[in-house]
C-alpha positions in Angstrom: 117.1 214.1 -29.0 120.2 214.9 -26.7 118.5 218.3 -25.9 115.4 216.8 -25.2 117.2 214.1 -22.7 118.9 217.1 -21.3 115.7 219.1 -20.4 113.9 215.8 -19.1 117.2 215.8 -17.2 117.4 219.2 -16.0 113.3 218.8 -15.3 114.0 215.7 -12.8 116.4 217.9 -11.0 114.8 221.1 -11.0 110.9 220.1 -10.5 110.9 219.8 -6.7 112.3 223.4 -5.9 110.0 225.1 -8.7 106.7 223.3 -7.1 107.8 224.4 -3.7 108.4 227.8 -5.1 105.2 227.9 -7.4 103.4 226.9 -4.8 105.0 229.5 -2.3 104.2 232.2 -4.9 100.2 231.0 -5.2 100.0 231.6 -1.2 101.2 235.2 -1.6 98.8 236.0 -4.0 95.9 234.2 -2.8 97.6 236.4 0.5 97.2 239.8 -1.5 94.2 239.0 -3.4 92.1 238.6 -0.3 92.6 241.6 0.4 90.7 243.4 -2.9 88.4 240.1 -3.5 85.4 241.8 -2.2 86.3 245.5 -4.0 85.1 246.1 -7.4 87.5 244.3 -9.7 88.1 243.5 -13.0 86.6 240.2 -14.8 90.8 239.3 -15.7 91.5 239.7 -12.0 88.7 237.3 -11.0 89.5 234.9 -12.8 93.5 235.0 -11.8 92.1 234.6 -8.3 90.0 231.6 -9.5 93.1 229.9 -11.0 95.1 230.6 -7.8 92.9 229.2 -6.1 92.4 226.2 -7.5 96.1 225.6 -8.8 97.1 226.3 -5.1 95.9 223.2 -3.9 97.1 220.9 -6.7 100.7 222.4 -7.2 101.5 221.5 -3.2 99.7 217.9 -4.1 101.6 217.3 -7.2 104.8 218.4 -5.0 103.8 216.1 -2.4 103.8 213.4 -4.8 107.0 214.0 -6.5 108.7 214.0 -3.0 106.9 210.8 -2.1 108.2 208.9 -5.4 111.5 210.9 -5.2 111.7 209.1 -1.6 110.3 205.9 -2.9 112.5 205.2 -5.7 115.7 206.4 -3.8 117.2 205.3 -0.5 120.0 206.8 -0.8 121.0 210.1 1.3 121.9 213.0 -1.3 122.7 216.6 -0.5 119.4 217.9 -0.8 118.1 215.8 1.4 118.7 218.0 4.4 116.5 220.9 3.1 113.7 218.2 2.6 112.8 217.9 6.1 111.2 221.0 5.8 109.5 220.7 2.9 106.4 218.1 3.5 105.4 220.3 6.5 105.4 223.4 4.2 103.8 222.4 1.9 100.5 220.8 4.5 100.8 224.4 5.5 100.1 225.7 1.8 97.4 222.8 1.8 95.6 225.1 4.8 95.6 227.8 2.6 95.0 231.3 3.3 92.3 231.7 6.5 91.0 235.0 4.8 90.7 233.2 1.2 89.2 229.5 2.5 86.6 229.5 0.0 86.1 231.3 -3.5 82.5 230.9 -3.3 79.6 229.4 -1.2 79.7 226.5 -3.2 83.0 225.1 -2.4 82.0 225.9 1.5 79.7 222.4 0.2 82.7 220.2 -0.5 84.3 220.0 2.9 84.1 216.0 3.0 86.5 216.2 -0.1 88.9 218.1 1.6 88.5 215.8 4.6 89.4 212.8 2.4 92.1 214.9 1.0 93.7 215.7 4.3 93.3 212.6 5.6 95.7 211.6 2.2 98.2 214.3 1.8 99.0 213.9 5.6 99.7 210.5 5.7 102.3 211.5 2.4 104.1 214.0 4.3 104.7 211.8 7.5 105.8 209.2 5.4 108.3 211.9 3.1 109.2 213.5 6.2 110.1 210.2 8.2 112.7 209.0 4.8 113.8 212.2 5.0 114.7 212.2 8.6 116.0 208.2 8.6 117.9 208.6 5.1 119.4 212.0 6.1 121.1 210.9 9.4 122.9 213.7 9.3 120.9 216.3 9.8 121.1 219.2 12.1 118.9 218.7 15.0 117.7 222.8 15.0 116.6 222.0 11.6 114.8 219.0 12.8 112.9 221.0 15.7 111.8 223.1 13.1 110.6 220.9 11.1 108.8 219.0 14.0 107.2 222.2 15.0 106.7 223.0 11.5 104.8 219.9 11.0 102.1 220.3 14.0 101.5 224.0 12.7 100.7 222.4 8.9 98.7 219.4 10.1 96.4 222.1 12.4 95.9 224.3 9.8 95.4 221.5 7.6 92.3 220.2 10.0 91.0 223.7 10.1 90.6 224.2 6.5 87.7 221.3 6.1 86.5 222.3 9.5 85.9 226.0 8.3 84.3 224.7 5.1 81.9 222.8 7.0 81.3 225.4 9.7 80.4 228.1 6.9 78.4 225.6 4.7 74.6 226.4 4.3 73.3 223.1 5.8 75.3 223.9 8.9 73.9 227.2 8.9 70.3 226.2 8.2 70.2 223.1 10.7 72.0 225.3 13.5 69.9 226.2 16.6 68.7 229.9 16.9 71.8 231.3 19.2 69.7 234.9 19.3 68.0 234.6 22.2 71.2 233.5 23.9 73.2 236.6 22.5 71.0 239.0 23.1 72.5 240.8 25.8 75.8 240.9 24.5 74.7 242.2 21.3 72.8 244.7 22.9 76.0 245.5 25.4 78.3 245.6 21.9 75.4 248.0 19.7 75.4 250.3 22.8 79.1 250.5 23.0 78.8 250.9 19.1 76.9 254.1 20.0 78.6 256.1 22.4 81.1 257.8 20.0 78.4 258.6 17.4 76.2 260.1 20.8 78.5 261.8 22.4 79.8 263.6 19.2 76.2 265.0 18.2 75.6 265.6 21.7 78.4 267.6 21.7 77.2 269.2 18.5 74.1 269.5 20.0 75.0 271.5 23.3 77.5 273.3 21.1 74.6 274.9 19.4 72.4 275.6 21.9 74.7 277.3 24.1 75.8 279.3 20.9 71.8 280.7 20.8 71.8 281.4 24.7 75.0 283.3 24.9 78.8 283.3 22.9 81.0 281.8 25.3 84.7 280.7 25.0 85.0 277.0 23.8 88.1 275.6 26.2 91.0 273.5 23.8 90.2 270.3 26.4 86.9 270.4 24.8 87.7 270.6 20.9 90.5 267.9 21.2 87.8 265.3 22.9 85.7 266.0 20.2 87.8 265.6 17.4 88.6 262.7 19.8 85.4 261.2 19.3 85.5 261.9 15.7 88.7 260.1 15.2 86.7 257.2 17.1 83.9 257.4 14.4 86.6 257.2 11.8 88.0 254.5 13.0 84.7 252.2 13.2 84.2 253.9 9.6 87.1 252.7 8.5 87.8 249.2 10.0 89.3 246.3 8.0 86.8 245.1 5.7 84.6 247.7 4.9 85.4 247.7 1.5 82.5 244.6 1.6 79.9 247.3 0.9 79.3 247.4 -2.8 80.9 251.3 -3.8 80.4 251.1 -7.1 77.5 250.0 -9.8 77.9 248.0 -12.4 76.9 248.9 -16.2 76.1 247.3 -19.2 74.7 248.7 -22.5 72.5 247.3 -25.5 73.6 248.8 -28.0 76.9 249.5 -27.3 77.3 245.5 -26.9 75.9 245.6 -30.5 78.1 248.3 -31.8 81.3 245.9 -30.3 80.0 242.9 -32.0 79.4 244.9 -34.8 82.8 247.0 -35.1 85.1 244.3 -32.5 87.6 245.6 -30.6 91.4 243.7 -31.1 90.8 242.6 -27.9 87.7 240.7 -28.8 89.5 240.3 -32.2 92.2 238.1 -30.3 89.0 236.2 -28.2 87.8 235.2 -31.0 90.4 233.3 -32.2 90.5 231.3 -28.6 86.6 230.6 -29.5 85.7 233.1 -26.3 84.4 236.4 -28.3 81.1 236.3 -26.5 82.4 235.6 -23.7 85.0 238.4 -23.1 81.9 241.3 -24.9 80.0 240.0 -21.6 82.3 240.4 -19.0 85.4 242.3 -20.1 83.6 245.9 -21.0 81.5 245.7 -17.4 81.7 249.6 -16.4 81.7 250.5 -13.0 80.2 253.7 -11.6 81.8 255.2 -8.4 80.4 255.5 -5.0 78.4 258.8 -5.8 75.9 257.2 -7.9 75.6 254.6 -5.2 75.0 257.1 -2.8 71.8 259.1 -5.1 70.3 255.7 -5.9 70.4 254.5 -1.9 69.2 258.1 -1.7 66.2 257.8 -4.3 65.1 254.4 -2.5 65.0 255.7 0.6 62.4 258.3 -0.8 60.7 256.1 -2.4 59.7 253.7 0.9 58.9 256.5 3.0 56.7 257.7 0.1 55.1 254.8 -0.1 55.0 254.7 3.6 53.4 258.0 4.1 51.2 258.0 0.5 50.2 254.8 -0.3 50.1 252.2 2.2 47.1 251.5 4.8 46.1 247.9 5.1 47.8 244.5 4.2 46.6 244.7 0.8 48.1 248.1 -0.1 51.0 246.8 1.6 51.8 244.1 -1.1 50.3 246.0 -3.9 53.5 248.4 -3.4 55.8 245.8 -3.0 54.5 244.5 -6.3 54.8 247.6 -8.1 57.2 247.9 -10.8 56.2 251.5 -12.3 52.7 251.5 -11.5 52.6 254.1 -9.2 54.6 256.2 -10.7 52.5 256.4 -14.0 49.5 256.8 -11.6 51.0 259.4 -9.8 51.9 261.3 -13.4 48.1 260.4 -15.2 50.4 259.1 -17.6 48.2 256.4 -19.8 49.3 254.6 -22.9 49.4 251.6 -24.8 53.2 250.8 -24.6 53.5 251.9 -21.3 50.7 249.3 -20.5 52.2 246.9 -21.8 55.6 247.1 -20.6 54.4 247.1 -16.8 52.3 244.2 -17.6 54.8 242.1 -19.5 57.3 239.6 -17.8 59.6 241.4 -16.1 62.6 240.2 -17.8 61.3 242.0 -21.1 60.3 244.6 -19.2 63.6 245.5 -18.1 64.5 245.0 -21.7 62.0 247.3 -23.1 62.7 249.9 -20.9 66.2 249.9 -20.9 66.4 250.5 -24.8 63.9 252.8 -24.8 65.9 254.5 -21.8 69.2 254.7 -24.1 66.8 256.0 -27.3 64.9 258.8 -25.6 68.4 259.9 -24.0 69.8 260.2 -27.3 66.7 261.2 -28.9 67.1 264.3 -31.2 64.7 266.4 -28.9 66.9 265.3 -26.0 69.0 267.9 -24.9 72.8 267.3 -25.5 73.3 268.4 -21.7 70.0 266.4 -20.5 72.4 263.8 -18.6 74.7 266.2 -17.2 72.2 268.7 -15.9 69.1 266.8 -14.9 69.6 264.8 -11.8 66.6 262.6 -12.8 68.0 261.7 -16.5 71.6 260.4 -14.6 70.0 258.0 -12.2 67.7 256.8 -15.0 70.4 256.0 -17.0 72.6 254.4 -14.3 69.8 251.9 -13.0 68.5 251.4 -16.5 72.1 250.1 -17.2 72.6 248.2 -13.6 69.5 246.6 -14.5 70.5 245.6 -18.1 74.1 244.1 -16.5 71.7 242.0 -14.0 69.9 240.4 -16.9 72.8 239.4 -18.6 75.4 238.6 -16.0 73.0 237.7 -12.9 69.9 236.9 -14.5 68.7 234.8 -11.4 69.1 237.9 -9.3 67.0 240.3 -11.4 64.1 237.9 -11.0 63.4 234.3 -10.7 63.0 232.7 -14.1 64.8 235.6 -16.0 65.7 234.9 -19.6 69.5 235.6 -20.2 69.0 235.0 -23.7 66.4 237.7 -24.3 69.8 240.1 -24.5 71.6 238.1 -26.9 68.5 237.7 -29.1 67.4 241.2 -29.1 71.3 242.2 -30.1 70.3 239.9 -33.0 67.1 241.3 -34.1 69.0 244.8 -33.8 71.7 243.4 -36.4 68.4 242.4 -38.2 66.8 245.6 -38.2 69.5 247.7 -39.6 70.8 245.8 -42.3 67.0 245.6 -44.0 66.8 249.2 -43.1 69.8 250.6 -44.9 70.8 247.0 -46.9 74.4 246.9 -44.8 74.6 247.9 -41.0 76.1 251.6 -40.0 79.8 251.4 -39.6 79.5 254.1 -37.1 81.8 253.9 -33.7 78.9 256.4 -32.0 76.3 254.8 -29.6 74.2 258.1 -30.6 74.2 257.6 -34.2 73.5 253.4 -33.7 70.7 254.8 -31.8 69.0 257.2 -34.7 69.7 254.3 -36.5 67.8 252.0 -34.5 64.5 254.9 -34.5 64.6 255.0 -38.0 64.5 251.3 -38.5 61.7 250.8 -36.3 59.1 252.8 -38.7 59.2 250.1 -40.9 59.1 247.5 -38.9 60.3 243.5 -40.4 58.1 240.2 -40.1 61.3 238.3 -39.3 62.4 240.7 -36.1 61.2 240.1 -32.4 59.0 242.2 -31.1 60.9 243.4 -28.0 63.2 245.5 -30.1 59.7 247.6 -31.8 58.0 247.7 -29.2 60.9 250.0 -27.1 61.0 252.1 -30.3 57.4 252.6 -30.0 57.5 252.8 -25.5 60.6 255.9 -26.4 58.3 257.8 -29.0 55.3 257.1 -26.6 57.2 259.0 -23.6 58.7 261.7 -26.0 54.9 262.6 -27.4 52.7 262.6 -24.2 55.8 263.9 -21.5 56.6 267.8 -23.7 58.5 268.7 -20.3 62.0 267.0 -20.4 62.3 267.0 -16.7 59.2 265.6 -16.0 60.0 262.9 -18.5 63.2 262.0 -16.8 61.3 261.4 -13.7 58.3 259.5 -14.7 61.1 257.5 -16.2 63.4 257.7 -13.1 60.4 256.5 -10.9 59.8 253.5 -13.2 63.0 252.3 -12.9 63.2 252.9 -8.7 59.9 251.4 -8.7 61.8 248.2 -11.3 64.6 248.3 -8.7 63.0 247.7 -5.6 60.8 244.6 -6.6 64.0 242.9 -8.2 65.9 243.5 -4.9 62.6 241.9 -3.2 62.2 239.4 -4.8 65.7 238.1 -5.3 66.7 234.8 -3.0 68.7 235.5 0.1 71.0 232.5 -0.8 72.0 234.3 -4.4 72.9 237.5 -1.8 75.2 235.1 -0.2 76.9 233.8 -3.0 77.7 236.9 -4.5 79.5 237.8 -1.6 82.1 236.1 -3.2 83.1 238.5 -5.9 82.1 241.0 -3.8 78.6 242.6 -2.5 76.3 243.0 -5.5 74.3 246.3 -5.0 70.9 244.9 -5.4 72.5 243.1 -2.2 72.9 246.6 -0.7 69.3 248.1 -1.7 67.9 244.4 -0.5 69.3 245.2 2.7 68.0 248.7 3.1 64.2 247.8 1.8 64.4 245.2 4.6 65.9 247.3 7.2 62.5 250.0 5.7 60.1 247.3 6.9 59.5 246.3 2.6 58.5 242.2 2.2 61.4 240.2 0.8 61.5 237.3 -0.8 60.3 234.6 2.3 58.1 237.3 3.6 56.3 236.6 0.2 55.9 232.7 0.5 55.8 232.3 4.2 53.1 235.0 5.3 49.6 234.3 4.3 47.9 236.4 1.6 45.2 239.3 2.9 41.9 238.0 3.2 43.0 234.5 3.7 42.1 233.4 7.0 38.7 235.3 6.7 38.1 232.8 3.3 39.2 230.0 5.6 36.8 230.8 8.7 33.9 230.8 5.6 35.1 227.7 4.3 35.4 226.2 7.7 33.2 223.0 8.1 32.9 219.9 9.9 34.2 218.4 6.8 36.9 220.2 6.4 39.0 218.1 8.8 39.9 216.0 5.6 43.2 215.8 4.1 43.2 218.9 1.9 45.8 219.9 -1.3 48.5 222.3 0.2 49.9 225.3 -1.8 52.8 224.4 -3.6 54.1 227.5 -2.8 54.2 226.6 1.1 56.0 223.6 0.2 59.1 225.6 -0.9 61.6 225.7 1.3 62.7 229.0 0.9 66.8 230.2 2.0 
């Protein structure tokens, strides 16, 4: 007991100066960490910014409150006392937070009355700590009471601007905000043109360059090397400017069967979550793989193709027009006179299952036993299939609302299950193998004999991989039927996800269906509202045929046009 008085003792003394320094050391990291929140990072580092973030706010409260009651049970001037002048105005200035960190995510831009009733609270607090400190510590210095007084208008502005920010970035502001482009037009157009100049004058430089190199060889003065690399360093510099590590660089992976081969064989890191009750959890979001900026560059690369194929091949009226923004692997298989059951199926299904489908029977043809050990390293085709068969996969389990409206997050989960299923009637106990290639084989060799009591997404990828392996004998061509499928997959997810879910991912950084959403757009593809808001072809011919003096009456609207759509 006496060491237990001594530490409530040693608590009561200590408590003020480790809040103020707790909460000091939240604002440096929520300081650091805005600086990477928008790179690719890990799920453990996400989740340290969440907890700074939140904790931020309620350490400087709870230090707030303990000066307050300190203040209000005592009325006596002590040493420290002195020092406390300038603690209620620090501590409204850790309220403000951090201006590039004033909101984890778009939903907390929602909550800016709370923060107004919170300001309107902790600030009446600290005038009344700071006024007992100033009229019980009659002694103290009058620099140190500037400070404080200056200190104090800085922390109650930057208090004011944190709610005000919140509000100013929340989506009703943004949605019930006048249209400001007409207004900006001009300067926009002045800043895009001044945007310009270094990247013209450096190919018109290149430009002249050459074609002064075909007339004649002439001698290239210094003056005019250094203002090129002048107006290179220029281009760097607009490159490279603070923040443009917002642009998603990397692409995100997940994998079937190698989440059933962890919950299978678990590592001692998932050994340890499950005895905190988290062992799904951390075989979700702790073994996300990320893929550098080169495969980001041959996907944005492949999609670029693919539009301008469309473009050029395909489309010619309205209809053809949403036909190919529809398609999911249609035209590819067209393209190829490629025609089976599975396939039909698969293109026809929901597209959650068809993601599903696909991706398994991606991972089983690739480690197929006529596959080519050196298939994935040699053939261009095989890589990106793989990488968007897995970035699709990671979008169904971690983002299903992005993949597609509706999407069934549990579809993974319950075809790891009917995988467990499989093998352990197969072979009476499941393989104990570490290899994703021999779980694989397994998973074929299950699949011949197939089980009333096992889902039929998991057979019918078995049956879609032997289906591509029989009718595509060329491996290359295979790859890029598959390949094709998967663009084709990638493009109507990116279209059809909801600008508002692009928004709030900008929070953890940019997804990179955020990136190929942009780029379709920016291609002239239909995006989500362009599907709701324009009319479908034909319609206003079927209405001039419908039209009648009768048709003035109240008539049912599409409850599609009633959607208000972000």
């Amino acid at each position: 007991m006496v060491d237990l008085s001594r530490a409530v003792l040693w608590w009561e003394d200590w408590q003020l100066r480790i809040l103020v320094l707790g909460s000091l050391f939240l604002q440096f990291f929520l300081f650091f960490s805005s600086m990477v929140r928008n790179c690719p990072i890990s799920s453990l580092c996400r989740s340290l910014m969440w907890l700074a973030y939140i904790g931020s706010d309620a350490v400087a409260i709870y230090a707030l409150a303990t000066l307050f009651n300190r203040h209000k049970l005592s009325g006596t001037a002590e040493s420290s006392k002195a020092l406390e002048v300038l603690w209620a105005p620090i501590l409204l200035i850790h309220l403000g937070g951090q201006h590039s960190f004033t909101a984890y995510s778009l939903e907390d831009n929602e909550l800016w009355i709370r923060h107004v009733m919170t300001m309107v609270s902790q600030v009446t607090v600290a005038i009344y700590v700071f006024c007992k400190s100033w009229h019980v510590g009659g002694d103290v210095d009058k620099r140190l009471l500037r400070a404080a007084i200056l200190l104090f208008i800085v922390g109650i502005l930057k208090f004011i601007r944190k709610p005000w920010t919140l509000k100013s970035a929340s989506l009703s502001s943004v949605v019930t905000s006048p249209a400001v482009y007409p207004q900006r037009r001009g300067p926009l157009e002045h800043v895009c043109d001044m945007l310009c100049l270094p990247f013209e004058s450096t190919f018109t430089s290149f430009d002249d360059a050459a074609a002064m190199k075909e007339e004649e060889e002439k001698d290239v003065s210094l003056e005019e090397y250094v203002a090129e690399a002048r107006e290179l360093v220029r281009v760097t510099e607009i490159a490279s400017r603070e923040g443009s590590c917002i642009w998603s660089s990397t692409v995100a992976q997940h994998n079937l069967v190698a989440y059933y081969r962890r919950k299978r064989n678990p590592t001692k890191f998932m050994m340890l979550s499950a005895i905190l009750g988290c062992k799904g959890y951390s075989n979700k979001h702790m073994y996300i793989e990320q893929v550098s900026q080169k495969g980001c560059i041959e996907i944005i690369n492949l999609v670029t193709e693919h539009v301008k194929g469309g473009w050029n091949q395909y489309i010619y009226d309205a209809q053809s027009y949403r036909r190919f923004n529809n398609f999911r692997g249609q035209w590819t298989v067209s393209r190829h006179k490629i025609y089976g059951e599975q396939m039909r199926w698969s293109l026809q299904a929901p597209f959650d299952q068809s993601v599903l489908v696909w991706h398994l029977a991606t991972e089983l043809c690739l480690y197929h036993p006529r596959t080519t050990a050196t298939a994935y390293d040699v053939l261009p085709a095989a890589r990106c299939s793989r990488l968007i068969s897995r970035y699709m996969i990671y979008l169904l389990l971690i983002r299903p609302e992005m993949l597609m409206p509706g999407s069934r997050q549990g579809l993974f989960t319950a075809s790891c299950d009917d995988i467990e299923l499989m093998l352990k009637r197969r072979r009476g106990n499941e393989p104990s193998s570490q290899d994703v290639r021999k779980i694989a084989e397994h998973i074929l060799d299950a699949a011949q004999s197939p089980s009333t009591n096992v889902g039929t997404l998991i057979p019918r990828a078995c049956n879609l991989a032997k289906e591509l392996m029989e009718l595509l004998d060329d491996e290359e061509q295979r790859w890029k039927v598959i390949q094709g499928v998967w663009l084709e997959m990638l493009c109507c997810s990116a279209g059809r996800c909801r600008g508002y879910l692009h928004a709030r991912s900008m929070g953890e950084g940019v997804e990179f269906l955020s990136v190929v959403w942009l780029l379709l757009s920016r291609l002239g593809m239909e995006t989500f509202a362009d599907k709701f808001q324009r009319p479908e072809p034909g319609e206003d011919q079927a209405f001039a045929a419908g039209a009648s003096p009768s048709s003035s009456e109240a008539q049912d609207i599409p409850v599609a046009e009633e959607i208000s759509i972000v």
